[in-house]
C-alpha positions, 0 to 999 in steps of 0.5 A, a space after each residue: 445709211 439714212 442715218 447721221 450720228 448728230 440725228 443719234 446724238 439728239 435722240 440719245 439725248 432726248 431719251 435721258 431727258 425726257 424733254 427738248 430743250 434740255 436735251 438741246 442744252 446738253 448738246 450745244 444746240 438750239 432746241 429748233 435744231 435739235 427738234 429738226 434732227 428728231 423730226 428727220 430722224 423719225 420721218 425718214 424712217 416713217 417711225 415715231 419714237 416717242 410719245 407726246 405729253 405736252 413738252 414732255 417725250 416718253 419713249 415708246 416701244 420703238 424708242 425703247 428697242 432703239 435706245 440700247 444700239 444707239 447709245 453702243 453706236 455713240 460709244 464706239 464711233 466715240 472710240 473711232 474718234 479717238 483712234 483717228 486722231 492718233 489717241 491710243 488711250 482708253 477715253 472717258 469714263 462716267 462713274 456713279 457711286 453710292 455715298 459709302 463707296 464713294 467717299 471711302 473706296 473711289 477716290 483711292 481707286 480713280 486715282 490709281 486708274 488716272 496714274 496708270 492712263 493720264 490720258 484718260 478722263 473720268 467723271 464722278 457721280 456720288 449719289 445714293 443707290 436711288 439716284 444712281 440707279 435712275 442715273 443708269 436707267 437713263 445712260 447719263 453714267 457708264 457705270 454703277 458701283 452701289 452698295 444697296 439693292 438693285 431692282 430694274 430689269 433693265 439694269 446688270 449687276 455684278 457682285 463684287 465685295 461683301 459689306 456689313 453694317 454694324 450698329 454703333 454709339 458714342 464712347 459715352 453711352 450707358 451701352 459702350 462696351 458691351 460685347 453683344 447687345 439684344 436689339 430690344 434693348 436698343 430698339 427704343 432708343 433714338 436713332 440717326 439714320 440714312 434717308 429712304 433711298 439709300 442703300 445703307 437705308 434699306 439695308 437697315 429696315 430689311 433687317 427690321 423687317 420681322 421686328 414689330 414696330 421697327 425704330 423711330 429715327 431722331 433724324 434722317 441724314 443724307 451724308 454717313 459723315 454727318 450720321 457719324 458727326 450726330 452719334 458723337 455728340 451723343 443724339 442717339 445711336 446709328 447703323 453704318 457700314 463697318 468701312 465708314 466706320 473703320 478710322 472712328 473705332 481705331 481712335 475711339 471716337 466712335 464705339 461698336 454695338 454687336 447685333 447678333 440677332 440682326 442680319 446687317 450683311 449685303 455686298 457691293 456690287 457693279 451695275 450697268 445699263 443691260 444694253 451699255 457697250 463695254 468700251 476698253 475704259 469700262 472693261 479696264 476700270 473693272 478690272 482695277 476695282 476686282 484687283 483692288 478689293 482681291 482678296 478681301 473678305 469684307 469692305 472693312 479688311 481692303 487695305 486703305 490708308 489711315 485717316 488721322 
C-alpha cells in the first residue's frame, strides 16, 4: 500500500477546512509537516486533489470521489484502534443538533446513551439547521439531528418524529384565550422571530409563503430561550415548536394562539454525510433516538421530565 493513515489524516483534515494551517492545528502538527504529507500523498500518486487559490484548498473532482472512503478508512482503522487495545466499547461519537432538539431532547438521550456505555465518548454540537448541515458537509460530526429542512445532495436523512410549530403570546395579551385565531388578525402585530437560517425560521416563512406581505419581525433571536424570554415581557407574539414550549403553557407563564389556517407542521429528522461509514456507536446511537421517541406522535407527547 503507497499510502499511510498520517497521509489520510492530513487530506481528510485539509478537506474540512479548506486551508493548511488549520488543518495542521487540528491535527497537532506543523504546517511544513502537514503540507509534506499532502504533497506526498498527491506525488506518489501523480494526482492533484486539490485547487489552488492562494492559502485556500478546494477540493477537485478527484478529492471529491476520494473524501467518502477516506474518511470510512479513518473510521474503521479508528475502531481497529480500539479493538487492539483490548476496548470492547462503541468509541467516540460527534452529534450535531439543531437548538430545539438540542436543548430539549439530546441531553436526556446522551445521558441515557453515556449510562449504557461509560466507556463511550461523545461530543456535542448545537447550532441551527444551517451550520449543522455545512458542519456535516464537511465530516466535522458524524451525525445530525435537525428539525428544518435539509437540502444538499450529499447529504441522507431519516425522518424520525413529527413537530409542530404553534403560535403563542403572553398571558396578558388582548388575544389569550382565544381558542382559534385568523392569522390576519395577527399578521400585523409584532413579532420575535427565530434567525434566517434556522429550522424553526423556515418553517415559519413556508407557512407564509401564500400570505401577501408576510410579517415584519420586532426582533430576530438566535436562542428559543430568549424568544420565549421576550414574548413574556409582552414585546409581541412568537412561533416555536410545541416541545419548547410544553413547561411554559403548563405554568401559564406562556399562552397558545391556534392557527387553523397555517401549516406549522414538519418532522425531525437524522442526517448524515451519504459517504459517512456507520461505526457501532452511530448504528446504536440511532437506535436509542428511534427507542426514545417510539410511540409518540409528536415531539410534544415523548414522555420528559417536568421543568419547575
Amino acid at each position: 500500500m503507497r499510502f499511510t493513515l498520517r497521509q489520510i489524516q492530513v487530506f481528510v483534515a485539509i478537506a474540512s477546512n479548506d486551508n493548511v494551517s488549520r488543518a495542521a492545528e487540528a491535527l497537532s502538527l506543523s504546517q511544513s509537516a502537514t503540507s509534506a504529507a499532502l504533497a506526498e500523498l498527491e506525488g506518489q500518486f501523480d494526482q492533484q486533489l486539490f485547487d489552488r487559490h492562494g492559502k485556500r484548498l478546494r477540493l477537485n473532482e478527484q478529492g471529491r470521489l476520494l473524501l467518502p472512503r477516506a474518511v470510512e478508512l479513518l473510521d474503521r482503522a479508528e475502531e481497529m484502534d480500539a479493538l487492539l487495545r483490548g476496548e470492547r466499547g462503541l468509541g467516540s461519537l460527534r452529534v450535531g443538533a439543531t437548538l430545539t432538539i438540542g436543548n430539549y431532547l439530546l441531553p436526556l438521550i446522551v445521558s441515557e446513551f453515556l449510562q449504557r456505555h461509560p466507556e463511550s465518548r461523545v461530543k456535542l454540537e448545537v447550532r441551527n439547521t444551517a451550520t449543522i448541515t455545512a458542519m456535516l458537509a464537511r465530516y466535522e460530526i458524524d451525525l445530525g439531528l435537525m428539525e428544518g429542512l435539509v437540502v444538499d445532495r450529499e447529504l441522507e436523512t431519516e425522518q424520525w418524529v413529527e413537530d409542530e410549530l404553534v403560535v403563542f403570546c403572553a398571558p396578558g395579551h388582548r388575544l389569550a384565550g382565544r381558542e382559534t385565531v385568523d392569522f390576519g388578525e395577527i399578521a400585523s402585530e409584532p413579532w420575535i422571530l427565530r434567525e434566517h437560517g434556522s429550522g424553526t425560521r423556515e418553517t415559519f416563512d413556508q407557512a407564509l409563503r401564500h400570505w401577501p406581505g408576510g410579517v415584519l419581525p420586532r426582533l430576530e433571536l438566535e436562542h428559543t430561550e430568549a424568544v420565549k424570554r421576550a414574548v413574556e415581557s409582552g414585546l409581541g407574539l412568537g412561533c416555536l415548536s410545541r416541545l419548547s414550549l410544553r413547561d411554559a403553557f403548563r405554568r401559564g407563564s406562556l399562552v397558545p394562539l391556534e392557527t387553523p389556517g397555517l401549516d406549522l407542521k414538519r418532522h425531525f429528522c437524522f442526517a448524515w454525510h451519504r459517504g459517512k461509514y456507520h461505526s457501532a456507536a452511530i448504528r446504536r446511537f440511532l437506535d436509542d433516538c428511534r427507542a426514545f421517541a417510539a410511540g409518540a406522535r409528536r415531539s410534544d407527547e415523548i414522555p420528559l421530565p417536568a421543568v419547575r
